[in-house]
KOLSENU-459665 format. One record per residue: residue number from 1; residue in one letter; x, y, z of N, C-alpha, C, O in turn. Coordinates in Angstrom, 1 decimal, decimal comma. Atoms other than C-alpha are relative to their C-alpha. Example, Ala and Ser with C-alpha at 12.3 -4.5 7.8 and 13.67 -1.06 7.14 Angstrom:
<pts>
PT num residuo n.east n.north   n.up ca.east ca.north  ca.up c.east c.north   c.up o.east o.north   o.up
PT   1       A    0,9    -1,2    0,0    12,3     -4,5    7,8    0,9     1,2    0,0    1,9     1,2    0,7
PT   2       S   -0,9    -1,1    0,0    13,7     -1,1    7,1   -0,8     1,1    0,8   -0,3     2,2    0,9
</pts>
This chain:
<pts>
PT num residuo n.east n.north   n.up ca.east ca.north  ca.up c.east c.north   c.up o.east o.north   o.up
PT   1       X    0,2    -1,4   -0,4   -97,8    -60,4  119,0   -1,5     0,3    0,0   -1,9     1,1    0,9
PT   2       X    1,2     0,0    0,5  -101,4    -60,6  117,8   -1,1    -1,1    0,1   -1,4    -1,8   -0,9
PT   3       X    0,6     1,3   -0,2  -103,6    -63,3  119,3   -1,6     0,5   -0,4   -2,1     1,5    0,1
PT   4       X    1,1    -0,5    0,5  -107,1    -63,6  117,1   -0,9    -1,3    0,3   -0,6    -2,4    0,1
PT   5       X    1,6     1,5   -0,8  -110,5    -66,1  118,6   -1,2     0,8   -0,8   -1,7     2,0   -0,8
PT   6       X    1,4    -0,2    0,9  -113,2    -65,8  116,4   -1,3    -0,9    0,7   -1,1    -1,7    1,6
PT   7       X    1,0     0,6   -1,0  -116,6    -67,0  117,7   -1,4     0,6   -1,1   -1,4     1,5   -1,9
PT   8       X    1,4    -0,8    1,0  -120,5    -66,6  116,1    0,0    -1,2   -1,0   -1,1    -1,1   -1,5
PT   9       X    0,0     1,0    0,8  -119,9    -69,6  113,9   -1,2    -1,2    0,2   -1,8    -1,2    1,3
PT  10       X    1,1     0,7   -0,8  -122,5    -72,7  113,9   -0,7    -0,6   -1,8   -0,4    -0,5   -3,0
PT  11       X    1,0     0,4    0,9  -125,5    -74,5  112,1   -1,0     0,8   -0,8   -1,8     1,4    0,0
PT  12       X    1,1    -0,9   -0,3  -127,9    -72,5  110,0   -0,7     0,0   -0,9   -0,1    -0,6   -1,8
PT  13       X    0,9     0,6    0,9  -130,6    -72,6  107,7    0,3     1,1   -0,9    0,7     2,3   -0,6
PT  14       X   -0,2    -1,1    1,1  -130,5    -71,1  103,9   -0,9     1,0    0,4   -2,0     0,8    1,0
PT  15       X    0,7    -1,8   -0,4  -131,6    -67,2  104,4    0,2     0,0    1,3   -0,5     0,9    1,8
PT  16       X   -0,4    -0,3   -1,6  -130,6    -67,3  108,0    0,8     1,1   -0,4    1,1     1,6   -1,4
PT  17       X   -0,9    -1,0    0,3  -128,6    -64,8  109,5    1,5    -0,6    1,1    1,1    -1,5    1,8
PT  18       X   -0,2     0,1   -0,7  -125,5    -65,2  111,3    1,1     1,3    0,2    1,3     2,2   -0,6
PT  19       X   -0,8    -1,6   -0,5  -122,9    -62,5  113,3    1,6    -0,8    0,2    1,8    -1,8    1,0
PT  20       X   -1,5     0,4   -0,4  -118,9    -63,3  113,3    0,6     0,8    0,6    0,7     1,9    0,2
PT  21       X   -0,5    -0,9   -0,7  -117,0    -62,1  116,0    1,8    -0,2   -0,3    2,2    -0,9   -1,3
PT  22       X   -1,5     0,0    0,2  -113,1    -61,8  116,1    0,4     1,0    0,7    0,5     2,1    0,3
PT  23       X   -0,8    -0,6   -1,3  -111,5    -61,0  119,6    1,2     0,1   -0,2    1,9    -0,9   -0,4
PT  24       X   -1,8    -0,4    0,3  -108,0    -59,3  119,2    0,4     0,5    1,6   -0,3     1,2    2,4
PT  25       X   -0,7    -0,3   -1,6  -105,4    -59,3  122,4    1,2     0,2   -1,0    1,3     0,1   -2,3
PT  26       X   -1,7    -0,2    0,6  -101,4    -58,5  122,3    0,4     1,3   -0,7    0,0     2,3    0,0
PT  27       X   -0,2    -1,5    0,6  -100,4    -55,5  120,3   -1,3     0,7   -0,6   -2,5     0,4   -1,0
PT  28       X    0,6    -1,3   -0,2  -101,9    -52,9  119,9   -1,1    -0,7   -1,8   -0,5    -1,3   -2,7
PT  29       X    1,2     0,5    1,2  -105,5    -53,7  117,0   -0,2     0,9   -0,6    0,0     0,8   -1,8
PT  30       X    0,2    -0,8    0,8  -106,3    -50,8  116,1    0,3     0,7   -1,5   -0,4     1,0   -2,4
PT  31       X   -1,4    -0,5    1,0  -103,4    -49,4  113,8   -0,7    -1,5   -1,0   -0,6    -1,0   -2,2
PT  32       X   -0,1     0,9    1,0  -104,4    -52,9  111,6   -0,8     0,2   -0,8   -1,6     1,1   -0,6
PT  33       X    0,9     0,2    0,7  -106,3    -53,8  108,8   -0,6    -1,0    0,0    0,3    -1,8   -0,4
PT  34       X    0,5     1,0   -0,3  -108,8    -56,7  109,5   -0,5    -0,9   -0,7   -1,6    -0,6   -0,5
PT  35       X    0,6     0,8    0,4  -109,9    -59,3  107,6   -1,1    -1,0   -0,1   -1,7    -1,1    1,0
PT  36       X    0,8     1,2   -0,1  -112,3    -62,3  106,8    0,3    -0,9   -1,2    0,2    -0,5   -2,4
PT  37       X    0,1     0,6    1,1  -111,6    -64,9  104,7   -0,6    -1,4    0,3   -0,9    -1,6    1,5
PT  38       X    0,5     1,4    0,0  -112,9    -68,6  104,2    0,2    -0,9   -0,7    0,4    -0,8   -1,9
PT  39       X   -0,7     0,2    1,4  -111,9    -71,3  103,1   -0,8    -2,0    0,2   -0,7    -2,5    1,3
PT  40       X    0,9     1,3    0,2  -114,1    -75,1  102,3    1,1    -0,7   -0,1    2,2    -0,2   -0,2
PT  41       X   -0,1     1,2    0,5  -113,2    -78,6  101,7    1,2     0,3   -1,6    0,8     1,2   -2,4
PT  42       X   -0,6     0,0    1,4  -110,5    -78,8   98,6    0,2     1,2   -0,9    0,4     1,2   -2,1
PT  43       X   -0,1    -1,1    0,6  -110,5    -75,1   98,2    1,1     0,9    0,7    1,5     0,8    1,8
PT  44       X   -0,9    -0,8   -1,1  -108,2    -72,4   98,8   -1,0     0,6    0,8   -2,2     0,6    0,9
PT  45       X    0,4    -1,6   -1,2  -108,3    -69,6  101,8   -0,4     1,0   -1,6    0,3     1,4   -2,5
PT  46       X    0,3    -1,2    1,0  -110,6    -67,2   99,5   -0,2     1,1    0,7   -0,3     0,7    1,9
PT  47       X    0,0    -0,9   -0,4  -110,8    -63,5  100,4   -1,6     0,6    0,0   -2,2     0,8   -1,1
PT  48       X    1,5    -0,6    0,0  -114,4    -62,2  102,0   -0,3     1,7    0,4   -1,3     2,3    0,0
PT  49       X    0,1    -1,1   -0,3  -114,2    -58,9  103,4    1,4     0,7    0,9    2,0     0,0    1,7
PT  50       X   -1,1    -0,8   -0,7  -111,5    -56,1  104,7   -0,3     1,1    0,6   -1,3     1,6    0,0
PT  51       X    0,1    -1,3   -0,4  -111,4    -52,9  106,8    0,9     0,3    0,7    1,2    -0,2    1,7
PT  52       X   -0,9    -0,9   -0,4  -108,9    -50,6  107,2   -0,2     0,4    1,3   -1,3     0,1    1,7
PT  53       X    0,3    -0,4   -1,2  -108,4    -49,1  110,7   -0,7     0,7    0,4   -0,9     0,5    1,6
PT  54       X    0,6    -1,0   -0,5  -110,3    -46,4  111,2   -2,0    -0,5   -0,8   -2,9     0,3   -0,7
PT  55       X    0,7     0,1    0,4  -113,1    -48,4  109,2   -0,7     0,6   -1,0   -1,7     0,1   -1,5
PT  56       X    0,7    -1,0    0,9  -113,8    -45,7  106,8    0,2    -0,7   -1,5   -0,5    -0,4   -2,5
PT  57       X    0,0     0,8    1,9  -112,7    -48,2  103,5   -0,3    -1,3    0,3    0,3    -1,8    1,2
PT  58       X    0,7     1,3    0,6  -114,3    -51,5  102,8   -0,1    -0,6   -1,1   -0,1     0,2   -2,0
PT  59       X   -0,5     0,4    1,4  -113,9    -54,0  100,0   -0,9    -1,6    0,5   -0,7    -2,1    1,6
PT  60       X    0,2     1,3    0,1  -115,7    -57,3   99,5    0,0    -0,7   -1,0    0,2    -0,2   -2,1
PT  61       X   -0,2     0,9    1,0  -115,8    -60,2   97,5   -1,2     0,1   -0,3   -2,2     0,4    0,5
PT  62       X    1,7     0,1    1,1  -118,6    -60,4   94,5   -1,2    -1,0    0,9   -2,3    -0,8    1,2
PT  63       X    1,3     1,3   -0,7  -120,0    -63,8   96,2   -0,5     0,5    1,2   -1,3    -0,3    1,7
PT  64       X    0,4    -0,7   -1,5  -120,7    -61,7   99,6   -0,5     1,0   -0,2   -1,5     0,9    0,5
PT  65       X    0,4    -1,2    0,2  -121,6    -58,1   98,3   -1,1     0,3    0,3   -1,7    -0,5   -0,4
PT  66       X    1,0    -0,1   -0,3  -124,7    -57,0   99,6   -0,9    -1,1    0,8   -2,1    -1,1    0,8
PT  67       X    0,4     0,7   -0,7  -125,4    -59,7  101,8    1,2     0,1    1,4    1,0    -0,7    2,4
PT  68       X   -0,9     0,5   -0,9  -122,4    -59,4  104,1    0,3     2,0    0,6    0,1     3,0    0,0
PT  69       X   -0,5    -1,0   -0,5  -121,2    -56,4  106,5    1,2     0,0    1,0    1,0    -0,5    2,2
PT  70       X   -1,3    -0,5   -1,0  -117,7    -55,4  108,2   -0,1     0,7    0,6   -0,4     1,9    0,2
PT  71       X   -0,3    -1,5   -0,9  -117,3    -53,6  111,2    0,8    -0,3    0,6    1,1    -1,5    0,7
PT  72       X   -0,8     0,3   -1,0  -115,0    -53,1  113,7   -0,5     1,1    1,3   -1,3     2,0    1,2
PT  73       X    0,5    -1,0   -1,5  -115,4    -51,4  117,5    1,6    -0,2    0,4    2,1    -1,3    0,8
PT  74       X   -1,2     0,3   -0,3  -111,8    -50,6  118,0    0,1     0,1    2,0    1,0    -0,5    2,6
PT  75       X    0,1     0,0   -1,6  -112,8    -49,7  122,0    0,0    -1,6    0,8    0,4    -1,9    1,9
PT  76       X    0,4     1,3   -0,3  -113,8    -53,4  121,9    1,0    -0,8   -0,4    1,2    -1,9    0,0
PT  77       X   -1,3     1,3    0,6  -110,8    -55,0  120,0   -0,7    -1,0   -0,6   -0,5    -2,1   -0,3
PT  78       X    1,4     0,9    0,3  -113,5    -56,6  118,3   -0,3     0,3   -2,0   -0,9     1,3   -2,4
PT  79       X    1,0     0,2    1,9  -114,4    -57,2  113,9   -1,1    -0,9    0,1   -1,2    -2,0    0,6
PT  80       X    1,1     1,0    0,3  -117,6    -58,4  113,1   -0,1     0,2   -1,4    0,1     1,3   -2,0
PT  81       X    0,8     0,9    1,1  -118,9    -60,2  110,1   -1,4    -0,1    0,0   -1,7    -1,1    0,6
PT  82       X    1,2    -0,1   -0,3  -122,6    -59,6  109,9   -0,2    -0,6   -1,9    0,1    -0,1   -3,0
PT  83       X    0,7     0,9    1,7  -124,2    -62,4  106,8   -1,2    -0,2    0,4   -1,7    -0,8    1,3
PT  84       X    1,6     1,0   -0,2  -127,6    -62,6  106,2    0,0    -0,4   -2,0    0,7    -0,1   -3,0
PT  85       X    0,3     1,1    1,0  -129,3    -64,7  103,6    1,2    -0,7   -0,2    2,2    -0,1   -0,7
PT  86       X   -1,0     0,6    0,3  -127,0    -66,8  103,5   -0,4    -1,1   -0,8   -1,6    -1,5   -0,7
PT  87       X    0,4     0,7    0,4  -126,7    -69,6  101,2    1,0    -1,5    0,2    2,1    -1,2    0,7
PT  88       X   -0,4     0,6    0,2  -125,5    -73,1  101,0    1,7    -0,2   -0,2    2,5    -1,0    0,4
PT  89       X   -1,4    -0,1    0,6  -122,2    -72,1   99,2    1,1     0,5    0,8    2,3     0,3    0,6
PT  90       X   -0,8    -0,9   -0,8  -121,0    -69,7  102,0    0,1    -1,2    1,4   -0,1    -0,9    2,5
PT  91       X   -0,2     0,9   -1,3  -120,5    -73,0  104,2    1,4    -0,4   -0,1    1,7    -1,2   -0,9
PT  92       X   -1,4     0,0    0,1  -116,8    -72,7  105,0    0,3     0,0    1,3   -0,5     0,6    2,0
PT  93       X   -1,1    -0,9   -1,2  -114,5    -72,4  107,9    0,4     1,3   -0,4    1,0     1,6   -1,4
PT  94       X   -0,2    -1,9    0,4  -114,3    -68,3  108,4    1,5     0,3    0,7    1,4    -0,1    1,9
PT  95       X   -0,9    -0,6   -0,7  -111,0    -67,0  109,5   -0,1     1,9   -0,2   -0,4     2,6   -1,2
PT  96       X   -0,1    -0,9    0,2  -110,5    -63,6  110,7    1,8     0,3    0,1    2,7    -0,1    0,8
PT  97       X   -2,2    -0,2    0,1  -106,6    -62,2  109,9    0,3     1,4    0,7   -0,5     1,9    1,5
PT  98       X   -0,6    -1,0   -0,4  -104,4    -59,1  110,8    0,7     0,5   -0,5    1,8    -0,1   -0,2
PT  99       X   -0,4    -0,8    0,9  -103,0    -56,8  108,4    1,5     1,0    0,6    1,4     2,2    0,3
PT 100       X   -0,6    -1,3   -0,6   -99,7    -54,8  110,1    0,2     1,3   -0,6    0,3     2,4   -0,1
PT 101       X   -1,2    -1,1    0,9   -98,2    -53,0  107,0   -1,4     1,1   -0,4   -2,6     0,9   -0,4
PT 102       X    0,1    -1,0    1,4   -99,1    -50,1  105,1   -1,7    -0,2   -1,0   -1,3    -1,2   -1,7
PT 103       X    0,9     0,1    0,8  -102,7    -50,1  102,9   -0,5    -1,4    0,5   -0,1    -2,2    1,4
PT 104       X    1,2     1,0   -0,1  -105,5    -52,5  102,5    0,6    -0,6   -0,8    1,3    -0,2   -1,6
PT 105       X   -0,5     1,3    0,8  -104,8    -56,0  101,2   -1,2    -0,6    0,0   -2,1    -0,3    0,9
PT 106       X    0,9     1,1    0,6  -107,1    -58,7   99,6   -0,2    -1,4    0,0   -1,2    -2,1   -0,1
PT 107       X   -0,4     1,4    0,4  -105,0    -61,9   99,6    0,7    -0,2    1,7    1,1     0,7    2,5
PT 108       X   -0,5     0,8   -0,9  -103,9    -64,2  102,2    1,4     0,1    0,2    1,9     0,0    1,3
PT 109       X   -1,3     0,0   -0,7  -100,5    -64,0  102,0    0,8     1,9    0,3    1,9     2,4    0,5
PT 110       X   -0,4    -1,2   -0,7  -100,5    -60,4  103,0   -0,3     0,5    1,1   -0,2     1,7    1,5
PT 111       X    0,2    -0,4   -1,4  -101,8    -60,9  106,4    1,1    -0,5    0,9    2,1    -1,2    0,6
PT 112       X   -1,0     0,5   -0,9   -99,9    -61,5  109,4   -0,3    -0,6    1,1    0,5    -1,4    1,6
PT 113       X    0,6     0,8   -0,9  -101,8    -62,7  111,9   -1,4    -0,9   -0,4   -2,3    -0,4   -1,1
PT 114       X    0,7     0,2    0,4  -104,3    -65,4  111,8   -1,0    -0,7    1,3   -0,5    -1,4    2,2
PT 115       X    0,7     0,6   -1,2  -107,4    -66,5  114,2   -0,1    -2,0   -0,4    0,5    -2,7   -1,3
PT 116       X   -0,4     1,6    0,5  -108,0    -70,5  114,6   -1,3     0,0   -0,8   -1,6    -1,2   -0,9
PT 117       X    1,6     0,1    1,0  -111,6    -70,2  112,3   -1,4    -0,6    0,8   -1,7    -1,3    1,8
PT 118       X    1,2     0,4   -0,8  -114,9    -70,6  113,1   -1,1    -0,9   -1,2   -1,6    -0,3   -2,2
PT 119       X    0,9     0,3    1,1  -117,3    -73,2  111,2   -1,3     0,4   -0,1   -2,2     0,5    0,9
PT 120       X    1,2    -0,2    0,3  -120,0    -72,1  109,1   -0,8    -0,7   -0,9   -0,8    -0,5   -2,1
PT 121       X    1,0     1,0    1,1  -122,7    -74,7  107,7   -1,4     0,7    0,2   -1,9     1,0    1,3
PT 122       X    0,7    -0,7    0,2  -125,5    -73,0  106,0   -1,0    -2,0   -0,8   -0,7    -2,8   -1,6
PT 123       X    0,3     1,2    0,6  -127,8    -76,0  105,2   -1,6     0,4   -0,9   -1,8     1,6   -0,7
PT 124       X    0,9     0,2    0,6  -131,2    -76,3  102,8   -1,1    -0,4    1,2   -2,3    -0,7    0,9
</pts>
């Protein structure tokens, strides 16, 4: 119902910046709650940032706070991921998800839709 293409992913030097996009088709985007999560080598899918539909609540993970920003352009069908400084550690495959139900969620197994990810290597 919910087809998600993320893009903005790439090579990039520690304190770089980079911009994550995540194009939503199919039912209707707006009404969701959007996601980002990431997930490395031998680690789980960890949770990086969320926003409710109308954008007005936001929630991030400690390791991102103040270096990371969610938005969405629901005109655009469009979430972005905006990281700067980035470091080393934030070098993951990014997925962005799709939320149908009811409230903001945190965890991975309460989304419903998922994009195919986009890699992010932050190098020294």
């Amino acid at each position: 119902q919910v087809q998600l293409v993320e893009s903005g992913g790439g090579l990039v030097q520690a304190g770089g910046s980079l911009r994550l996009s995540c194009a939503a088709s199919g039912r209707s985007f707006r009404s969701d709650t959007m996601g980002w999560f990431r997930q490395a080598p031998g680690k789980e899918r960890e949770f990086v940032a969320v926003i409710n539909w109308s954008g007005g609540t936001k929630y991030y993970a400690d390791s991102v706070k103040g270096r990371c920003t969610i938005s969405r352009d629901n005109a655009k069908n469009t979430v972005y991921l905006q990281m700067n400084s980035l470091k080393p550690e934030d070098t993951a495959v990014y997925y962005c998800a799709a939320d149908v139900e009811y409230g903001v969620a945190t965890t991975p197994s309460r989304f419903d839709y998922w994009g195919q990810g986009t890699q992010v290597t932050v190098s020294s």
